[in-house]
C-alpha positions in Angstrom: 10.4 137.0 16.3 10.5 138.4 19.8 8.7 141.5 18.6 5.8 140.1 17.1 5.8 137.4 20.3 5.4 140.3 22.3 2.1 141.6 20.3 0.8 138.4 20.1 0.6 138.4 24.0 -0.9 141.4 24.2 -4.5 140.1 23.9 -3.8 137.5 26.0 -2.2 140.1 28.8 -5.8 141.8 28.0 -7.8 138.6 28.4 -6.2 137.9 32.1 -7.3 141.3 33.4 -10.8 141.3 32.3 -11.3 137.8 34.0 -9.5 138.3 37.1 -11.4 141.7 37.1 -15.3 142.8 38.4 -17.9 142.1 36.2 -21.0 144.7 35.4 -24.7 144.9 33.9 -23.3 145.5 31.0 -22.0 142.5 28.6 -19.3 144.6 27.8 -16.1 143.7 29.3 -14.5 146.2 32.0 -10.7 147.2 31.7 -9.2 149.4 34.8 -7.3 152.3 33.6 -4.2 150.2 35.3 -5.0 147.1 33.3 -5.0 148.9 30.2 -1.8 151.5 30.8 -0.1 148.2 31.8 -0.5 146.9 28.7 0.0 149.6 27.0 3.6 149.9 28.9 4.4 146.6 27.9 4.1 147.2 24.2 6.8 147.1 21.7 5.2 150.8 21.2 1.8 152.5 21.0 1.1 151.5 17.4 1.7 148.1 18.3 -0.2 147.6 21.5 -2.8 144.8 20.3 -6.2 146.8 20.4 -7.4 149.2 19.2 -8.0 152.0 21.2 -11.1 154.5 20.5 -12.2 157.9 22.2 -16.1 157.9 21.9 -16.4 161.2 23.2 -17.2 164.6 20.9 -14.4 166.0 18.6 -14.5 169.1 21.5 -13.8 166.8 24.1 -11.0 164.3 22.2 -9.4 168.1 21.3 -8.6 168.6 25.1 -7.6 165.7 25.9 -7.2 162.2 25.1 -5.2 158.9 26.4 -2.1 158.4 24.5 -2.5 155.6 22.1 -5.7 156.5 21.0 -6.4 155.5 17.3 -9.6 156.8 16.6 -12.2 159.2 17.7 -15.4 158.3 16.7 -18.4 159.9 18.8 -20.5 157.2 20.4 -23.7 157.8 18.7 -22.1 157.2 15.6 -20.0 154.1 16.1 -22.4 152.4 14.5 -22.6 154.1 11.2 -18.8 154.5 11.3 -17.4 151.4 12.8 -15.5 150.3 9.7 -13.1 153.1 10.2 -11.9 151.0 12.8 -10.1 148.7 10.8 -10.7 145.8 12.6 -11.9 142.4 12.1 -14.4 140.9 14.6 -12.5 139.1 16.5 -9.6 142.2 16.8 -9.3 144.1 20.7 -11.0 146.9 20.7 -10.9 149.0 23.8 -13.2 152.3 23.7 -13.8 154.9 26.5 -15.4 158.4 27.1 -15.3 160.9 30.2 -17.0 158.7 32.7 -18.0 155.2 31.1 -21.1 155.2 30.6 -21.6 156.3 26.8 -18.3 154.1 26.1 -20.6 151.0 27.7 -22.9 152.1 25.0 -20.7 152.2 22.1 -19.5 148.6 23.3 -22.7 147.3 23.3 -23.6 148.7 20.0 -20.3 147.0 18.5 -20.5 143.7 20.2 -23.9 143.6 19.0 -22.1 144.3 15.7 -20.6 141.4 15.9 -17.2 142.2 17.3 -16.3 139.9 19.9 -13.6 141.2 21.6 -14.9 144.3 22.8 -13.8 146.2 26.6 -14.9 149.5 27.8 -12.1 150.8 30.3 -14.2 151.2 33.7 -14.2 154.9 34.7 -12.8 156.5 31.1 -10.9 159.4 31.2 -12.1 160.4 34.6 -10.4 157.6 36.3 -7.6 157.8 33.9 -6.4 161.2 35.2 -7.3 160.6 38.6 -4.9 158.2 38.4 -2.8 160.7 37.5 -1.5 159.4 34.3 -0.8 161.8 30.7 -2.9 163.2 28.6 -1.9 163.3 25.2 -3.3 166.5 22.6 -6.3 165.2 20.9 -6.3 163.8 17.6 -8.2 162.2 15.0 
């Protein structure tokens, strides 16, 4: 019961960051790389973090690199076309990211405007996540 307390939290942990956090042009909801490897810490374990986590960046890219955690890698110009491979329903977390930000802001756009509703884009992507100086797991898809 405590295990599945824990997960049920972990949207909520999720929801507190984004609102105590800064907003942007986008209406995509920003995530710090601390907000989201806090979460991810407090886990019962990576498969059963709360969110779904998504790499929109090329299959070359993911395959150097990629946060570990990450369920999916699904380019973002074709999150659109592929979003079902997600798995999730529209009110499920899904966090996405890319190098900088800025195409993962686009691919959270594109699936809020799918409907989903609980859509973040983790402000600063990869770039901010190993300047932060945290690992880097082997790409995978």
């Amino acid at each position: 019961m405590l295990r599945w307390l824990s997960v049920l939290t972990l949207p909520a942990v999720l929801l507190a960051f984004v609102l105590t956090g800064t907003g942007s042009t986008s209406q995509v909801r920003q995530l710090s790389v601390q907000e989201v490897k806090t979460a991810m810490d407090k886990a019962p374990s990576l498969r059963e973090k709360g969110f779904v986590l998504v790499d929109v960046r090329t299959v070359e890219e993911h395959d150097r690199g990629a946060i570990p955690g990450t369920d999916l890698n699904i380019d973002y110009r074709q999150i659109a076309q592929r979003h079902r491979e997600l798995g999730a329903g529209l009110n499920d977390h899904i966090v996405v990211y890319c190098q900088s930000g800025k195409r993962s802001n686009i691919a959270a756009d594109t699936l809020s405007e799918l409907g989903y509703t609980n859509v973040y884009n983790i402000r600063g992507s990869m770039n901010a996540w190993l300047q932060a100086g945290y690992p880097v797991a082997g790409g995978r898809r």
